[in-house]
C-alpha positions as CSV (number, residue, x, y, z in Angstrom):
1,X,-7.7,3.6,-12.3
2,X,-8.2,6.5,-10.1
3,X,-4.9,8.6,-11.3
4,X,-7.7,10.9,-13.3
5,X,-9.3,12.4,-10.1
6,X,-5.9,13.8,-8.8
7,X,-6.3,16.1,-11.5
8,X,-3.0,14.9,-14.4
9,X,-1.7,17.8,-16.5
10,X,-3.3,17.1,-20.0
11,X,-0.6,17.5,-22.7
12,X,-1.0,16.7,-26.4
13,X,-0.6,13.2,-28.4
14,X,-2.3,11.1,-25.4
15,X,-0.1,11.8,-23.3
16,X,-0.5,13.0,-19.2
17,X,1.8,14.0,-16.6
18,X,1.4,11.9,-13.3
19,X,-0.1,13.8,-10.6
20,X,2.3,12.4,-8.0
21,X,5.5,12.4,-9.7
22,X,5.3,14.2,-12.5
23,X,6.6,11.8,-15.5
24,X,4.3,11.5,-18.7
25,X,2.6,8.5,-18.9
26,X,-0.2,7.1,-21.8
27,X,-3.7,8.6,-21.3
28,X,-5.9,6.0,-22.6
29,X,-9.7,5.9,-22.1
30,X,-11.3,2.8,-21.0
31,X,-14.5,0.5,-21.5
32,X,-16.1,1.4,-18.7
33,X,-16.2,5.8,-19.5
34,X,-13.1,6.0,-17.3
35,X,-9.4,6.8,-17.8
36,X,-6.3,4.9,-17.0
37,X,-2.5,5.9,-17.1
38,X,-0.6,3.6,-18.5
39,X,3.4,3.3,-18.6
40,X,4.3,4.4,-21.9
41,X,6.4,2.1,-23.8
42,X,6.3,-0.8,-21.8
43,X,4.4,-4.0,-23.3
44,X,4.9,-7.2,-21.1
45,X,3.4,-10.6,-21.9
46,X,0.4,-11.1,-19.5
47,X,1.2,-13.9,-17.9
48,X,4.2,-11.7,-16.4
49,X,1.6,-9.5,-15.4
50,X,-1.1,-10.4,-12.3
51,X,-4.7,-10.4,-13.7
52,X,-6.0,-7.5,-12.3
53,X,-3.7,-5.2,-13.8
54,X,-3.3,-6.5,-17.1
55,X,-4.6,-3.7,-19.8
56,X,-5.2,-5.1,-23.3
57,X,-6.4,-2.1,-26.1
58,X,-9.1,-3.3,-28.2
59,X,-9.7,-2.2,-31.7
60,X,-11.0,1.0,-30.7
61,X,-7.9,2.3,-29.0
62,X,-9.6,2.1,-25.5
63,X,-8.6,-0.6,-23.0
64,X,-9.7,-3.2,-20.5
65,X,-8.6,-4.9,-18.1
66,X,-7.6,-8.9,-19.1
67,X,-8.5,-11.3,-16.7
68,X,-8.4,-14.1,-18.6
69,X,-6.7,-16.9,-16.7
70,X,-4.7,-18.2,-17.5
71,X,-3.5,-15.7,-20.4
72,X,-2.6,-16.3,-23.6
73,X,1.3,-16.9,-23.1
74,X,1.9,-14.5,-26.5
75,X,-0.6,-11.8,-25.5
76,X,1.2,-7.9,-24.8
77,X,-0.4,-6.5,-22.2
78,X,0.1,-2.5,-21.0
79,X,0.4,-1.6,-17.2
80,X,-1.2,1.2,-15.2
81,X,1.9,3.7,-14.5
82,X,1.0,3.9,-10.9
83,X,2.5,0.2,-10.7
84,X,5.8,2.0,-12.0
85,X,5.4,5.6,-10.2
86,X,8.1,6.0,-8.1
87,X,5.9,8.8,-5.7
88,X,3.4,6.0,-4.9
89,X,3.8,3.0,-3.0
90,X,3.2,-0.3,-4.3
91,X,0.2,-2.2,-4.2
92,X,-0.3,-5.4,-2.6
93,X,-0.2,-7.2,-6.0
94,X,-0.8,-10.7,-4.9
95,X,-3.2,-10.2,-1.4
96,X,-2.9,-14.7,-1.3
97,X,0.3,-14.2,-0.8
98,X,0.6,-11.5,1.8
99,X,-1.8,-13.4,4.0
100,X,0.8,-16.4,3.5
101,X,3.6,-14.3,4.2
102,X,1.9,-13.1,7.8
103,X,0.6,-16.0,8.4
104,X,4.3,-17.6,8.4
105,X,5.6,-15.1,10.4
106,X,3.1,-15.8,13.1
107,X,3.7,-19.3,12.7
108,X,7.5,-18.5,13.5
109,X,7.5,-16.3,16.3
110,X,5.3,-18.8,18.3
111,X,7.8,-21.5,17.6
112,X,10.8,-19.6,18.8
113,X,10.3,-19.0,22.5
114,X,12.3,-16.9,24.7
115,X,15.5,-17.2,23.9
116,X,18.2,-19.2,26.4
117,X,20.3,-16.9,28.9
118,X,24.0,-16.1,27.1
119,X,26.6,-17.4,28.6
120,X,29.3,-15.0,29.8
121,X,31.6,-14.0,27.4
122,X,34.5,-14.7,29.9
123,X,34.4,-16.5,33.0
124,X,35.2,-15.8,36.3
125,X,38.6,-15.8,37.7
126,X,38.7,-18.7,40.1
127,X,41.3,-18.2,41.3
């Protein structure tokens, strides 16, 4: 939600150029007296989205985010263009997962131990 304090370039019809990169992106205010960038003409179903960054508009024409879990398999949801902004890196979307991930990865390197000597790719002439 914090695009808004880097200071976007306020153009007309709603719509914002992204701080970081530069592309235009939906300016949309929210419930809680903030503003959010969203990707403009994207609408994914929220289940296809993770809670957290689910944006539904409301009747008003502001938007919030939709937790509901789990979603309502025909609801459109909008996305915050920093998920899409190619000068930004990704966040960590599912942070369950990414424990999992290192938590796997420590589990593998202490079950490989030092790996056995080569043997030598020709032997010796014996003569």
């Amino acid at each position: 939600m914090g695009d808004f304090n880097e200071g976007p370039r306020r153009l007309g019809g709603g719509r914002s150029r992204c701080p970081f990169c530069g592309m235009l992106a939906d300016r949309v205010a929210t419930l809680e007296q903030d503003w959010v960038l969203l990707e403009p003409d994207m609408v994914p179903l929220a289940h296809t989205v993770p809670a957290e960054h689910r944006w539904i508009a409301l009747a008003d024409g502001r938007v919030t985010v939709y937790g509901v879990c789990p979603p309502d398999p025909s609801q459109p949801c909008r996305i915050e263009h920093r998920l899409a902004c190619p000068a930004r890196s990704l966040p960590d979307l599912w942070p369950w997962l990414t424990t999992l991930r290192d938590e796997n990865a420590r589990w593998a390197a202490r079950q490989t131990g030092p790996e056995p000597p080569k043997p030598p790719e020709e032997l010796p002439d014996a003569g």
